[in-house]
HTML snippet that shows the backbone in 3Dmol.js (N, CA, C, O; Angstrom):
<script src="https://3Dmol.org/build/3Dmol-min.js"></script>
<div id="view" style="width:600px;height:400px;position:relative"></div>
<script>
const pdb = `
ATOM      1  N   UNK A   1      89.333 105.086 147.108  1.00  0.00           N
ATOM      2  CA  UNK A   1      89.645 104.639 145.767  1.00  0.00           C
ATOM      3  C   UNK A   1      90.629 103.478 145.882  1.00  0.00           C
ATOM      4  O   UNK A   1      91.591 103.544 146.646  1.00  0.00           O
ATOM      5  N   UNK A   2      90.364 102.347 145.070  1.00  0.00           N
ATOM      6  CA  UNK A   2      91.411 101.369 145.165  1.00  0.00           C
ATOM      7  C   UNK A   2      92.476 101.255 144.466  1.00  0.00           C
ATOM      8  O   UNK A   2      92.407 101.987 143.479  1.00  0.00           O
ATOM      9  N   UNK A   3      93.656 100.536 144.537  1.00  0.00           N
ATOM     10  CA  UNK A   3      94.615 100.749 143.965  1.00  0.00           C
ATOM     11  C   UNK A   3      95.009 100.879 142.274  1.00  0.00           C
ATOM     12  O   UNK A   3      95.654 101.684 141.602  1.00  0.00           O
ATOM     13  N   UNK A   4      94.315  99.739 142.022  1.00  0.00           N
ATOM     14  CA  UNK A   4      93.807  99.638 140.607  1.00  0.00           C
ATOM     15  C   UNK A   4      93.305 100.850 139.637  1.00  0.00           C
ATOM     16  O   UNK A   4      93.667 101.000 138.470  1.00  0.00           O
ATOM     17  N   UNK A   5      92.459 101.629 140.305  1.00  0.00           N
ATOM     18  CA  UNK A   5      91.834 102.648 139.950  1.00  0.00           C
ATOM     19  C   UNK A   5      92.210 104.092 139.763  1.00  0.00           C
ATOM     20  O   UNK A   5      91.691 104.846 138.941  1.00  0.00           O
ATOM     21  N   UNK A   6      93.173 104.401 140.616  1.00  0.00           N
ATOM     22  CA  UNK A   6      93.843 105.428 141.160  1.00  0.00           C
ATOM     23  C   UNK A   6      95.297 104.682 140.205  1.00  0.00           C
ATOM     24  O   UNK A   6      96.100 105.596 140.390  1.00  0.00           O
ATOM     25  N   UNK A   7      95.984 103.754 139.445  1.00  0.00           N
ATOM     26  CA  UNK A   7      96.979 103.730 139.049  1.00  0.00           C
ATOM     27  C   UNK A   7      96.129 104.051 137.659  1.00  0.00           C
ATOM     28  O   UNK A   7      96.795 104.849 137.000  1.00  0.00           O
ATOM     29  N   UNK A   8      95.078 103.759 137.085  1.00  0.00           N
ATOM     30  CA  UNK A   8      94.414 103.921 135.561  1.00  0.00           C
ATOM     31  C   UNK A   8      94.677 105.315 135.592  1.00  0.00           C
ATOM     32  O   UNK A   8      95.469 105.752 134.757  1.00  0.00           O
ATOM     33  N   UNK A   9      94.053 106.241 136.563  1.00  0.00           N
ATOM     34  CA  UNK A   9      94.139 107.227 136.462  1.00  0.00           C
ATOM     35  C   UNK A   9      95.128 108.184 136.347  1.00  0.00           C
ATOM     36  O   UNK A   9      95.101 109.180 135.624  1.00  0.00           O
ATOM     37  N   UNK A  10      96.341 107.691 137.388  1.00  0.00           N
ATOM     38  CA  UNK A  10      97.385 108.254 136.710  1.00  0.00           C
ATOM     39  C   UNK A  10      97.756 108.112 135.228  1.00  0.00           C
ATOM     40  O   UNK A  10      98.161 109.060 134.555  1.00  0.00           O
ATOM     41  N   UNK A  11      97.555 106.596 134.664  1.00  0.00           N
ATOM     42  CA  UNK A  11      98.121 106.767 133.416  1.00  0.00           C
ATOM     43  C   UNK A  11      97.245 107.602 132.675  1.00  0.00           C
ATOM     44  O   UNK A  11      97.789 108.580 132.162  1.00  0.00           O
ATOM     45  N   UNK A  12      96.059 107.467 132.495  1.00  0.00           N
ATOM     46  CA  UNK A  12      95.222 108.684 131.829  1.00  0.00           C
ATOM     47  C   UNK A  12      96.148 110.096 132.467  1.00  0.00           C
ATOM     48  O   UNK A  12      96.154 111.069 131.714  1.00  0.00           O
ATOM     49  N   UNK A  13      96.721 110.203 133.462  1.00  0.00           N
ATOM     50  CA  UNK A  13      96.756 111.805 133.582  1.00  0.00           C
ATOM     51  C   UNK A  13      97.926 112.393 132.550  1.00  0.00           C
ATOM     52  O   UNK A  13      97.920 113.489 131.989  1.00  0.00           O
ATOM     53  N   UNK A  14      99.372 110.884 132.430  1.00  0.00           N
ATOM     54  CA  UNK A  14     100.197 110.677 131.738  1.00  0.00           C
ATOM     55  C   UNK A  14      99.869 111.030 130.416  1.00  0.00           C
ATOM     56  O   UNK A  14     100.418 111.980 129.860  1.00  0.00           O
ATOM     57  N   UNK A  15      98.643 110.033 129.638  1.00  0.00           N
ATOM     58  CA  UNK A  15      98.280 109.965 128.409  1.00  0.00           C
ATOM     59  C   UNK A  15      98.037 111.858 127.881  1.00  0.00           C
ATOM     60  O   UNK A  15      98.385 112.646 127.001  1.00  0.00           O
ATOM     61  N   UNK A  16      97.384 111.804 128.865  1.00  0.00           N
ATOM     62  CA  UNK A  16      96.578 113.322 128.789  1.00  0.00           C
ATOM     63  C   UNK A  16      97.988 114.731 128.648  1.00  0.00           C
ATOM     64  O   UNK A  16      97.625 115.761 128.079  1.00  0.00           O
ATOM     65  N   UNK A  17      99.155 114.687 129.056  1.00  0.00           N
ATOM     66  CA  UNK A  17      99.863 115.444 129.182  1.00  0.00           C
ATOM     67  C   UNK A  17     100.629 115.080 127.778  1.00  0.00           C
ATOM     68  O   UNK A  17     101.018 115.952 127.001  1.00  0.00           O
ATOM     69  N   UNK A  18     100.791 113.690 127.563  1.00  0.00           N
ATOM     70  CA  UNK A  18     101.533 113.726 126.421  1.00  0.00           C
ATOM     71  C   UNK A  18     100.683 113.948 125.024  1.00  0.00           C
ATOM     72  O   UNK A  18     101.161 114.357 123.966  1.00  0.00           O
ATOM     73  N   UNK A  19      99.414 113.610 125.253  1.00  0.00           N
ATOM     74  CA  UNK A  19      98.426 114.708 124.445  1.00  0.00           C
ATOM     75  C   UNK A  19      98.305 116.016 123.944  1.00  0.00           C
ATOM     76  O   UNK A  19      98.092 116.365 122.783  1.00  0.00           O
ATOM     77  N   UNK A  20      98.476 116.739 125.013  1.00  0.00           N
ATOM     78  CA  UNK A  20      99.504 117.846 125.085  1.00  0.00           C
ATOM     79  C   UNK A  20     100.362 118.510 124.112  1.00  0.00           C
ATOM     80  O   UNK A  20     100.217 119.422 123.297  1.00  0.00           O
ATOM     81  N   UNK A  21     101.438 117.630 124.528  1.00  0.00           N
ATOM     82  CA  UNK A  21     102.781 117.533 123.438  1.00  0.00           C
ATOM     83  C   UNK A  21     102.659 117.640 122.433  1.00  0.00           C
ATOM     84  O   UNK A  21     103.411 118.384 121.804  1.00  0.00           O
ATOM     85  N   UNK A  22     101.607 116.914 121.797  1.00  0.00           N
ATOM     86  CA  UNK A  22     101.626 116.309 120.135  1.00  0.00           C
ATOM     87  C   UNK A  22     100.937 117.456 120.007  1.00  0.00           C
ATOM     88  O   UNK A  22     101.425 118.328 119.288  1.00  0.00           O
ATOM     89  N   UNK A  23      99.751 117.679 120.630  1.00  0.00           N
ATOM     90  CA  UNK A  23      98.694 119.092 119.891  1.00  0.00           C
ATOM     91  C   UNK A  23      99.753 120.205 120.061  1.00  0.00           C
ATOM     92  O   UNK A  23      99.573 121.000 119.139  1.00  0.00           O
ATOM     93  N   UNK A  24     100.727 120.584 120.802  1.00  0.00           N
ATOM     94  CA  UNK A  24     101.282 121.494 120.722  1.00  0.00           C
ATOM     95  C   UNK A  24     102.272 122.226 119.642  1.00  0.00           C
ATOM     96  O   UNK A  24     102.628 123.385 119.427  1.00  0.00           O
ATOM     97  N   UNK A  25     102.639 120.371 118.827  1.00  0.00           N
ATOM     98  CA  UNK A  25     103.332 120.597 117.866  1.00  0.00           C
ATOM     99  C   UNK A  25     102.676 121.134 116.598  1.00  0.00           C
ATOM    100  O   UNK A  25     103.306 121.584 115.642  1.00  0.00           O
ATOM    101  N   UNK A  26     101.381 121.046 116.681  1.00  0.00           N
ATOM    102  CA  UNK A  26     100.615 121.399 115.579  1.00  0.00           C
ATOM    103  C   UNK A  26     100.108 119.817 114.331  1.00  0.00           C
ATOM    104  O   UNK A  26     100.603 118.700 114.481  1.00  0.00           O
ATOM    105  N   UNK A  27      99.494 120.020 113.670  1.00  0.00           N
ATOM    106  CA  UNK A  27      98.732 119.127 112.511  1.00  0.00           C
ATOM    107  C   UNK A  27      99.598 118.606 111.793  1.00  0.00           C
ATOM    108  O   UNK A  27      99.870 117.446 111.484  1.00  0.00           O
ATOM    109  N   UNK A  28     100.163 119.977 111.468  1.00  0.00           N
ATOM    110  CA  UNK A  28     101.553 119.454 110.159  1.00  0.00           C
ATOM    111  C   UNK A  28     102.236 118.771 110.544  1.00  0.00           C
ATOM    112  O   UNK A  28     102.510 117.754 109.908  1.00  0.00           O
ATOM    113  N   UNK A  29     103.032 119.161 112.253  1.00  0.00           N
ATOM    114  CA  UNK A  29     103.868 118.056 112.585  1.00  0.00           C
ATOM    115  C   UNK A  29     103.418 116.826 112.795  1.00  0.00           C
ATOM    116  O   UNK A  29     104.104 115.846 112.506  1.00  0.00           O
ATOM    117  N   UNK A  30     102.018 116.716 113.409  1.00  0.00           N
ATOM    118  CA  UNK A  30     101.339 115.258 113.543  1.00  0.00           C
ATOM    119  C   UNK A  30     101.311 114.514 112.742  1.00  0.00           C
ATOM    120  O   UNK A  30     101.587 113.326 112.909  1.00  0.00           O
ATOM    121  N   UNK A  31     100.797 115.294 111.128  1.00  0.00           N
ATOM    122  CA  UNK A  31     100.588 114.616 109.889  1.00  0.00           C
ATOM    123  C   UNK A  31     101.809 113.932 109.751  1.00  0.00           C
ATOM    124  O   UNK A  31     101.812 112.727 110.002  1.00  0.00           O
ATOM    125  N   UNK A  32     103.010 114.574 109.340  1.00  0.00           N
ATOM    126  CA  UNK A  32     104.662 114.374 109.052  1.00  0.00           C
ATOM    127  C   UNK A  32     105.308 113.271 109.966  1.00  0.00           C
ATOM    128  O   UNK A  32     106.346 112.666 109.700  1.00  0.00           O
ATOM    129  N   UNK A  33     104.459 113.092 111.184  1.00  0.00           N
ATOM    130  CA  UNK A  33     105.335 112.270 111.539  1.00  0.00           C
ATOM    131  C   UNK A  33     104.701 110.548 111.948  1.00  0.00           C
ATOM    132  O   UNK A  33     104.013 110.596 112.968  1.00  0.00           O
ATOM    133  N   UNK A  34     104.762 109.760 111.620  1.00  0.00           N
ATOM    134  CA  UNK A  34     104.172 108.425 111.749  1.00  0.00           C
ATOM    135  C   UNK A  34     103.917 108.095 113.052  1.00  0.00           C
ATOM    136  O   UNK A  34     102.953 107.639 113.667  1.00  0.00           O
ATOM    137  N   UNK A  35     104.986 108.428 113.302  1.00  0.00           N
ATOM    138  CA  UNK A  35     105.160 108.019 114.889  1.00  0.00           C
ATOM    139  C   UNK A  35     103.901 108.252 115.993  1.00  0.00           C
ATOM    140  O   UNK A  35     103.135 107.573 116.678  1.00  0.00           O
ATOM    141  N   UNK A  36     104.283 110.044 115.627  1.00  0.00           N
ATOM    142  CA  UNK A  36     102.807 110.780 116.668  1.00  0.00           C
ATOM    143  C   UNK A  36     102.002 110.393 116.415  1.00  0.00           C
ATOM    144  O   UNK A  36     101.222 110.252 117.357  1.00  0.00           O
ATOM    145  N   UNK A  37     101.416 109.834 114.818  1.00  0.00           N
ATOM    146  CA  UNK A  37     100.235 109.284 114.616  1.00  0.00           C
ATOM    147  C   UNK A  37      99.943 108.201 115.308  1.00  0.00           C
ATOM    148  O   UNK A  37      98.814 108.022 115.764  1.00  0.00           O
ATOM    149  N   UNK A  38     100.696 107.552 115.429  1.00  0.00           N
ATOM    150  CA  UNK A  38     100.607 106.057 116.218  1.00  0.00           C
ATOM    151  C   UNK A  38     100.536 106.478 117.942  1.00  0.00           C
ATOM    152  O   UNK A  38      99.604 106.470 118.747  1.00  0.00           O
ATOM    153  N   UNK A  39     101.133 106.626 117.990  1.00  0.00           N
ATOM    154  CA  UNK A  39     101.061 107.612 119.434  1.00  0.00           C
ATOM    155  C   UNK A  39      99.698 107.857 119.870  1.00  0.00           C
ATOM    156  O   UNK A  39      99.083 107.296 120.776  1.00  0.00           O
ATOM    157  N   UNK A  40      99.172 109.147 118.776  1.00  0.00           N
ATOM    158  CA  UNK A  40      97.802 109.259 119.330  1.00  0.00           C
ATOM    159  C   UNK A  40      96.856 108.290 118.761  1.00  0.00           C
ATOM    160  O   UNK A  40      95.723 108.608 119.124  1.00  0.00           O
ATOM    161  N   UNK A  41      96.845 107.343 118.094  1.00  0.00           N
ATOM    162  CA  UNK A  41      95.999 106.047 118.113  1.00  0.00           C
ATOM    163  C   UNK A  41      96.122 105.355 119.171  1.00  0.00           C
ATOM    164  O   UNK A  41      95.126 104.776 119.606  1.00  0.00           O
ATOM    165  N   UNK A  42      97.316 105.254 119.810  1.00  0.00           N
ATOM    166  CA  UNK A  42      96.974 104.733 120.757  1.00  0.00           C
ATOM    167  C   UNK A  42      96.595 105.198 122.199  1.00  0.00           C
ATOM    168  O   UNK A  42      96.068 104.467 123.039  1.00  0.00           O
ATOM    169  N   UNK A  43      96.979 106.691 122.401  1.00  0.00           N
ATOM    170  CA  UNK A  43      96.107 107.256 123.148  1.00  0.00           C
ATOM    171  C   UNK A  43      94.785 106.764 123.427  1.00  0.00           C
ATOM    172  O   UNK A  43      94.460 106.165 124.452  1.00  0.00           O
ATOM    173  N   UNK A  44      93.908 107.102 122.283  1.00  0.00           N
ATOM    174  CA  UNK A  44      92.602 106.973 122.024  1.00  0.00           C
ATOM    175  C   UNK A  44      92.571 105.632 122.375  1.00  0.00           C
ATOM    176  O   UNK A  44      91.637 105.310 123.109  1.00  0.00           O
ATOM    177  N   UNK A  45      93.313 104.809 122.058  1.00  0.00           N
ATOM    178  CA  UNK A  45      92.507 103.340 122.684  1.00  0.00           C
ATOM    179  C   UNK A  45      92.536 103.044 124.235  1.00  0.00           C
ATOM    180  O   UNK A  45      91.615 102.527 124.867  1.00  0.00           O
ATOM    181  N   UNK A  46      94.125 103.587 124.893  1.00  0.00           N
ATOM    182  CA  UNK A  46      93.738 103.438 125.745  1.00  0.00           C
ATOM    183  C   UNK A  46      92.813 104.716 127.092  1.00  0.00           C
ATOM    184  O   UNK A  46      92.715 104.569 128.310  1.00  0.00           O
ATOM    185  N   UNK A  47      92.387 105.658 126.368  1.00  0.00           N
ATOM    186  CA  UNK A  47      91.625 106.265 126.542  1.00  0.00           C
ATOM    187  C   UNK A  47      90.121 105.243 126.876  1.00  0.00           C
ATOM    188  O   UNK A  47      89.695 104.896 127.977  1.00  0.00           O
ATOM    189  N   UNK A  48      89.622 104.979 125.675  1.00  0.00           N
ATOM    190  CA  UNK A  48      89.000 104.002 125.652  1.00  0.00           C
ATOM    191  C   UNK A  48      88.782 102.599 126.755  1.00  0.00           C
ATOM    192  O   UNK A  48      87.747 102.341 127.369  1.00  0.00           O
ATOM    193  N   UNK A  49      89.889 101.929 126.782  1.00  0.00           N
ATOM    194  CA  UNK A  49      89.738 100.907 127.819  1.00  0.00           C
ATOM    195  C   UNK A  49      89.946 101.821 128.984  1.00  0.00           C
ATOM    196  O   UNK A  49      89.511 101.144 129.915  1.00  0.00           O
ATOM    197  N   UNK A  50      90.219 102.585 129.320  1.00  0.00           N
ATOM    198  CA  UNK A  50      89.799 102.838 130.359  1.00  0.00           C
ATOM    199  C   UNK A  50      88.656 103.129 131.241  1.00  0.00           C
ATOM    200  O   UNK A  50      88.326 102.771 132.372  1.00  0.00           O
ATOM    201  N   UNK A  51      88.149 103.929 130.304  1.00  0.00           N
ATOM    202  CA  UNK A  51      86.981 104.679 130.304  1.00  0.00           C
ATOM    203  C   UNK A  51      85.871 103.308 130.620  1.00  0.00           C
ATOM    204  O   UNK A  51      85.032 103.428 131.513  1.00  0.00           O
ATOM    205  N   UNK A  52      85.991 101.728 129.609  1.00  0.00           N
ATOM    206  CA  UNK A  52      85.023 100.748 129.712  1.00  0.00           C
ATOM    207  C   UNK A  52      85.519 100.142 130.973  1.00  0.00           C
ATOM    208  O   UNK A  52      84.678  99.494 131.595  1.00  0.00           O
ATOM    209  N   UNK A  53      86.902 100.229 131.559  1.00  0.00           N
ATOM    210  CA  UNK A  53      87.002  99.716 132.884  1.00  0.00           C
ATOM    211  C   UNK A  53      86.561 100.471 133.944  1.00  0.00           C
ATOM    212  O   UNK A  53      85.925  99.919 134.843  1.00  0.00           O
ATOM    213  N   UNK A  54      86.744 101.378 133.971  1.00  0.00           N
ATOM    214  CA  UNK A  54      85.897 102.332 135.325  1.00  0.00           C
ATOM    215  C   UNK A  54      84.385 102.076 135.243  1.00  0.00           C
ATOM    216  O   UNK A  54      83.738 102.342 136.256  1.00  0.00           O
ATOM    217  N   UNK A  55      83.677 101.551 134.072  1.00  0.00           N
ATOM    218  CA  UNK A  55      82.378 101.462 133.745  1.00  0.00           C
ATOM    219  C   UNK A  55      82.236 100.259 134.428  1.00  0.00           C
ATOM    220  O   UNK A  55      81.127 100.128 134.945  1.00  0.00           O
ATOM    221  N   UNK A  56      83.137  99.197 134.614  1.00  0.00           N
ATOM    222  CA  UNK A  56      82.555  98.161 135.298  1.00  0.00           C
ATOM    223  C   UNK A  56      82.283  98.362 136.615  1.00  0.00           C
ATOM    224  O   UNK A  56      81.762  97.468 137.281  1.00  0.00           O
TER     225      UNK A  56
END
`;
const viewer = $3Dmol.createViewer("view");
viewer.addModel(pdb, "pdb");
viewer.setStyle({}, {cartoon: {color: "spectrum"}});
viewer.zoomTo();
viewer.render();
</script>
């Protein structure tokens, strides 16, 4: 695996744990707080580019 590839992945493993976090707090807290919302929007995106970079 090259370096590049193996560092995406850590951050996905990052993204993925702090994923975690937020579902742990529950809906209400997600809803209530702007922040987490933004948070997990941006999860999801870079969920996303990742996912289309390993595709190349």
């Amino acid at each position: 695996m090259n370096r590049k590839t193996a560092k995406e992945l850590l951050h996905v493993r990052d993204w993925l744990d702090r994923a975690q976090v937020i579902f742990d707090r529950g809906k209400d807290a997600y809803l209530a707080d702007d922040l987490l919302q933004e948070a997990g929007d941006s999860l999801m995106m870079k969920l996303g580019d990742t996912e289309v970079a390993a595709l190349r």
